[in-house]
C-alpha positions in Angstrom: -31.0 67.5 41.9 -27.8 66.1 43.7 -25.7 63.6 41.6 -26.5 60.0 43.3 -24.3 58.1 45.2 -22.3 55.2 42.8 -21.7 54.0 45.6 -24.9 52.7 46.9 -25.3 50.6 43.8 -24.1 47.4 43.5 -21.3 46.4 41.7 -21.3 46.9 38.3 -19.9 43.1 37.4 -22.3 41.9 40.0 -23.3 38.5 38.1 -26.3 37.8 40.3 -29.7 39.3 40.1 -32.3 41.1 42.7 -29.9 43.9 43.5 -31.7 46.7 41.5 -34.6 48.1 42.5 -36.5 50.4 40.4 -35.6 53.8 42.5 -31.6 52.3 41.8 -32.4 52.1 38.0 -34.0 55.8 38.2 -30.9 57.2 39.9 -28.5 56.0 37.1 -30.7 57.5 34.0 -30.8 60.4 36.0 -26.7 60.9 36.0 -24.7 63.3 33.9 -24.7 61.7 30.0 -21.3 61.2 29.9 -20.9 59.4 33.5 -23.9 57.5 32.7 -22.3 56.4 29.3 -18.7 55.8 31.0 -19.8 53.8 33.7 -22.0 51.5 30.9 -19.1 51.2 28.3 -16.5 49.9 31.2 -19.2 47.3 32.4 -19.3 46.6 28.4 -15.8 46.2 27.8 -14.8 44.3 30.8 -17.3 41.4 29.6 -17.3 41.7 26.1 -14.7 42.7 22.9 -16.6 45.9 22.3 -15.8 45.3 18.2 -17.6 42.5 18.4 -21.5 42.1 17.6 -23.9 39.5 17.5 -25.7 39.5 14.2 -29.2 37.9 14.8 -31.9 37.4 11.6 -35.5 37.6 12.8 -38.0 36.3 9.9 -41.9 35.4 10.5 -42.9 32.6 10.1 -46.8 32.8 10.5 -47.8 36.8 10.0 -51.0 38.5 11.1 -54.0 37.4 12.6 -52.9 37.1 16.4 -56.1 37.8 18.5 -54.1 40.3 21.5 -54.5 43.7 21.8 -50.9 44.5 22.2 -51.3 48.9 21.1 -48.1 48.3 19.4 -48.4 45.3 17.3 -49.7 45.5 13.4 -50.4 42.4 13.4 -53.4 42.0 15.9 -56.4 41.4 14.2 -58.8 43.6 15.3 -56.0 47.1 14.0 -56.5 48.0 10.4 -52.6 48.1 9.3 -52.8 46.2 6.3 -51.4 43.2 7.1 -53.2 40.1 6.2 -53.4 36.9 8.3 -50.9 34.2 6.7 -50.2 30.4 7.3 -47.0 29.2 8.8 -44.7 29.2 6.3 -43.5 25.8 4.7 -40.0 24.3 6.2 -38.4 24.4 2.9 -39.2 28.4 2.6 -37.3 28.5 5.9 -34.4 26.7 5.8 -33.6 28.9 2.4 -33.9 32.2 4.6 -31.8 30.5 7.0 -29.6 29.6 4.6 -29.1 33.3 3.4 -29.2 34.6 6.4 -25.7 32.7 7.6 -24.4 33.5 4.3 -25.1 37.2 5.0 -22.8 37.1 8.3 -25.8 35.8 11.2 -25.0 33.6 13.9 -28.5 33.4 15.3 -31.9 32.4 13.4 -35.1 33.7 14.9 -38.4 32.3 14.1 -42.1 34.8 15.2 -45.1 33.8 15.1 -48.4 36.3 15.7 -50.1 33.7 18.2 -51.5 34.4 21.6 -49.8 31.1 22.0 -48.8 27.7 19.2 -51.7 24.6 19.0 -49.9 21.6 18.9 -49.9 20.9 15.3 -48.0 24.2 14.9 -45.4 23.1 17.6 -44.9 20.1 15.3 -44.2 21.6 12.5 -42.1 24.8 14.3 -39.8 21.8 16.0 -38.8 20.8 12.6 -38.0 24.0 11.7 -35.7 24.2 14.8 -34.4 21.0 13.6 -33.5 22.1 10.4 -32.1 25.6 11.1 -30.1 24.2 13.7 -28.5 21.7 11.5 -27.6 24.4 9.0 -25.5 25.6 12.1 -27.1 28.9 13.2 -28.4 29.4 16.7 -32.1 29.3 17.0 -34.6 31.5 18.5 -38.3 31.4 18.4 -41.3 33.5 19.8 -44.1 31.7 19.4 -46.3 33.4 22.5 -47.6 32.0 25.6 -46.7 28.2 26.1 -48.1 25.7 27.7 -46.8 22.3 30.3 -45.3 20.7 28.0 -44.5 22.9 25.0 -40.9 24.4 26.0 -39.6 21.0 26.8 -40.7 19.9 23.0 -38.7 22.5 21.6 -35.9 22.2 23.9 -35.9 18.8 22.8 -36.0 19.9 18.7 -32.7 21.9 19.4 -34.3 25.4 20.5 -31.4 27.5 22.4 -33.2 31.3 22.8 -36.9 31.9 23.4 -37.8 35.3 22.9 -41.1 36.6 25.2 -40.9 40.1 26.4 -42.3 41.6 29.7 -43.0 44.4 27.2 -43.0 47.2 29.7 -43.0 47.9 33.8 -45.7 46.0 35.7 -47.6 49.2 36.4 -47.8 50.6 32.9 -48.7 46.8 31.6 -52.5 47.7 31.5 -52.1 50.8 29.2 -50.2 48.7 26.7 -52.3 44.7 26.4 -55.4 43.7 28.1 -55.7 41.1 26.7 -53.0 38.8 28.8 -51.3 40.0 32.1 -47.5 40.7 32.7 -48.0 37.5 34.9 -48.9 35.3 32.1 -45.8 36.2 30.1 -44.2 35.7 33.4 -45.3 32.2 33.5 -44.4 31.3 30.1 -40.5 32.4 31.1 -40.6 30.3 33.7 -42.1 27.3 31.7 -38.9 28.2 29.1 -35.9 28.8 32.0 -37.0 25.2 34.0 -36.8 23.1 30.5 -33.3 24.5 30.1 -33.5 27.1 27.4 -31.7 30.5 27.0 -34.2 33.5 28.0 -34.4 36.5 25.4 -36.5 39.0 27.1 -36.9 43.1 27.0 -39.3 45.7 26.5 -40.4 48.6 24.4 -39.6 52.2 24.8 -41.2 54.9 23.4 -45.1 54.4 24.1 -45.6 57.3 25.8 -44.2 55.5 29.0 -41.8 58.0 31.5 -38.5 57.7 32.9 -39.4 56.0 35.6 -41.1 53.2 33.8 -38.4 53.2 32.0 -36.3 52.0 34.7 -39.1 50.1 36.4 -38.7 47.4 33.0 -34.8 47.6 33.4 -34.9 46.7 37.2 -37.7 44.2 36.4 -35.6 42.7 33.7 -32.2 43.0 35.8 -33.7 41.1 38.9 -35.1 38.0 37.0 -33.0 34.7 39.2 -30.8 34.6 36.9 -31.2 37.8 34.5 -32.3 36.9 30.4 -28.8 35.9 28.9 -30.3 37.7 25.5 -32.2 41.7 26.2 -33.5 43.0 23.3 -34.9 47.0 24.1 -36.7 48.3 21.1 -37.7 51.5 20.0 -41.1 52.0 19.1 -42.4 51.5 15.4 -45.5 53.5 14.9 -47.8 51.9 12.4 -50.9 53.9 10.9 -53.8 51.9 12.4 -52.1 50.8 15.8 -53.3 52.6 18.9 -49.9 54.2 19.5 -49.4 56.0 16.1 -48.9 59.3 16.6 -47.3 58.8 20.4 -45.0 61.5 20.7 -41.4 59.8 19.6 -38.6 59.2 22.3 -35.6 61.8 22.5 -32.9 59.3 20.9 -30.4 60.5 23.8 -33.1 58.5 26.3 -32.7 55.8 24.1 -29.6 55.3 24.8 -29.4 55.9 28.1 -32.2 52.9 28.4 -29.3 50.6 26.7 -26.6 52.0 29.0 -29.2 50.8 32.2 -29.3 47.6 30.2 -25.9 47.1 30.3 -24.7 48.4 33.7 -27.6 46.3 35.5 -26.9 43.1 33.2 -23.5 43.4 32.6 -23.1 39.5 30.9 -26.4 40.1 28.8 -26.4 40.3 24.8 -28.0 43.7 24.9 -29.9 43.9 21.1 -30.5 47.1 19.5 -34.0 45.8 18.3 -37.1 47.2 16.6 -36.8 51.1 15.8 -32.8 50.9 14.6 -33.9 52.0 10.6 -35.6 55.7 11.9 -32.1 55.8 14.2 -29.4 57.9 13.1 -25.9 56.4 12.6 -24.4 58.6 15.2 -27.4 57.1 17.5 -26.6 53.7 16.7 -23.1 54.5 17.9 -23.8 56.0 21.3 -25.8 52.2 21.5 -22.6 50.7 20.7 -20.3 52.6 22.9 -23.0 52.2 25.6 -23.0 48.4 25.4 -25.6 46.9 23.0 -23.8 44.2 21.1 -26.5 42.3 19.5 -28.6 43.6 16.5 -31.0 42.6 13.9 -29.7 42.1 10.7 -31.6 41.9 7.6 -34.0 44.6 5.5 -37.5 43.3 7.7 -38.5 42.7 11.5 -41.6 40.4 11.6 -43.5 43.5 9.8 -41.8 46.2 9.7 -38.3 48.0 8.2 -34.6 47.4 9.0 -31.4 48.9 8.1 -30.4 46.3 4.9 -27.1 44.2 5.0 -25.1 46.9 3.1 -26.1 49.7 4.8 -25.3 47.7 8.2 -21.9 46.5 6.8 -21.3 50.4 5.9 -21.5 51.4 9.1 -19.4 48.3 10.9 -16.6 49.7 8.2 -16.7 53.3 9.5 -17.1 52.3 13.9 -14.7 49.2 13.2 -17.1 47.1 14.5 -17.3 43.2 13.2 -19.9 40.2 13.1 -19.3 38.0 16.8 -18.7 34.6 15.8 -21.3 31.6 17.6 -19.9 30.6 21.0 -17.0 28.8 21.2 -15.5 29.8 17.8 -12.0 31.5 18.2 
């Protein structure tokens, strides 16, 4: 196969979106590694101080129960993956993680919640949490599921800056993955968030058995969003006994990072978040992701359900790439 053309792309610092088409996307997994991989970390470094991550903590706030059939998730309902269906959390138990979580190094505080979408009595009490999290002076981010008229607007008004909703996958692998609500319904719920004026955190997954080419059908997808998410988190698939995708054959991690590299070089003023997946990575993995452009990761020993690298492993490993915690916007 012929080397494409870098030409025919569009320009890397291109700050507007609807440029990349999926073929586009293809074309630059498909260079040589190390063009692929010097092309991202230029488009990296000519946005960003590529020392510099954002540490985010993600903590859930109401586990289990959610009624979707998302193959991935542990905490749908009808999977056996031992994890029982909770109630929201109280505020107090929140603000103390919070709390902890700043103290550790984070800059941004990110609420879940396993709901096909919040009732209005659990917006209520999820706005004060906003409230509160904000006024301990983190960033907030909360993913709460589908939204409806109204709902974004309420949260923008508690203080909310990110909402995180993923498009999970390309459009035409979708199906395989949820039946239960379409790509468009997530679609709508991002549009509900961008029009009431909050920040847009939304990636994929990788590793479900999906190919290359769906692999660059979610990048394009993500990269052509008017304007692109300001926050793209791209995890790695977590296989959890009971899930319908345990035991899908796991992702070369050289892919993987080539996925981030897309990330970057199509969305070149994005935080790009090494996600879900980064405890089974090795350390020389997570620095290709680095090099490659993510600058955003989850920090903290648990996801919503699942492992994470703990803060002194994490620290470790900032100490030997002489990489350091990003401060919150505006801070010198």
């Amino acid at each position: 196969m012929d080397t494409p053309n870098l030409n025919e792309f569009p320009p890397a610092a291109a700050d507007i979106a609807g440029r990349w088409s999926a073929r586009q996307v293809e074309a630059l997994f498909d260079l040589p590694f190390n063009d692929l991989i010097y092309r991202a970390h230029g488009v990296h470094r000519s946005h960003f101080d590529p020392h510099a991550v954002q540490l985010s903590t993600l903590i859930s706030v109401k586990t289990g129960g959610c009624p979707e059939d998302c193959a991935y998730c542990p905490q749908a309902a009808r999977y056996h993956t031992g994890v029982a269906d909770e109630k929201l959390l109280p505020l107090d138990q929140v603000v103390a993680a919070a709390r902890l979580a700043k103290r550790n190094g984070a800059t941004r505080f990110c609420m879940g919640a396993a709901w096909r979408g919040p009732k209005q009595r659990d917006l209520d009490q999820v706005a004060e949490m906003v409230r509160a999290v904000r006024a301990e002076g983190l960033e907030t981010c909360a993913t709460l599921g589908m939204l409806k008229a109204g709902q974004a607007e309420q949260l923008k008004a508690a203080g909310l800056d990110y909402y995180n909703h993923n498009v999970d996958t390309a459009p035409e692998f979708y199906g395989e993955i949820i039946t239960t609500r379409t790509q468009d319904d997530r679609l709508e719920t991002l549009g509900r968030v961008r029009r009431a004026g909050i920040h847009v955190c939304c990636g994929g997954i990788v590793g479900m058995g999906e190919s290359r080419r769906t692999r660059a059908g979610l990048i394009a997808q993500l990269a052509s969003m008017d304007p692109y998410p300001e926050s793209v988190p791209i995890n790695n698939l977590v296989q959890v006994p009971g899930t319908p995708l345990h035991g899908t054959p796991p992702l070369d991690p050289l892919e993987f990072v080539r996925t981030i590299a897309c990330a970057r070089i199509t969305m070149p003023k994005a935080m790009v978040r090494l996600s879900a997946g980064r405890q089974e990575m090795a350390e020389a993995v997570q620095a290709l992701c680095f090099f490659a452009g993510a600058n955003s990761i989850f920090y903290g020993e648990k996801l919503l359900t699942t492992g994470n690298p703990d803060v002194d492993a994490d620290r470790a490993l900032f100490a030997k790439l002489g990489l350091r915690p990003m401060g919150l916007p505006g801070e010198s």
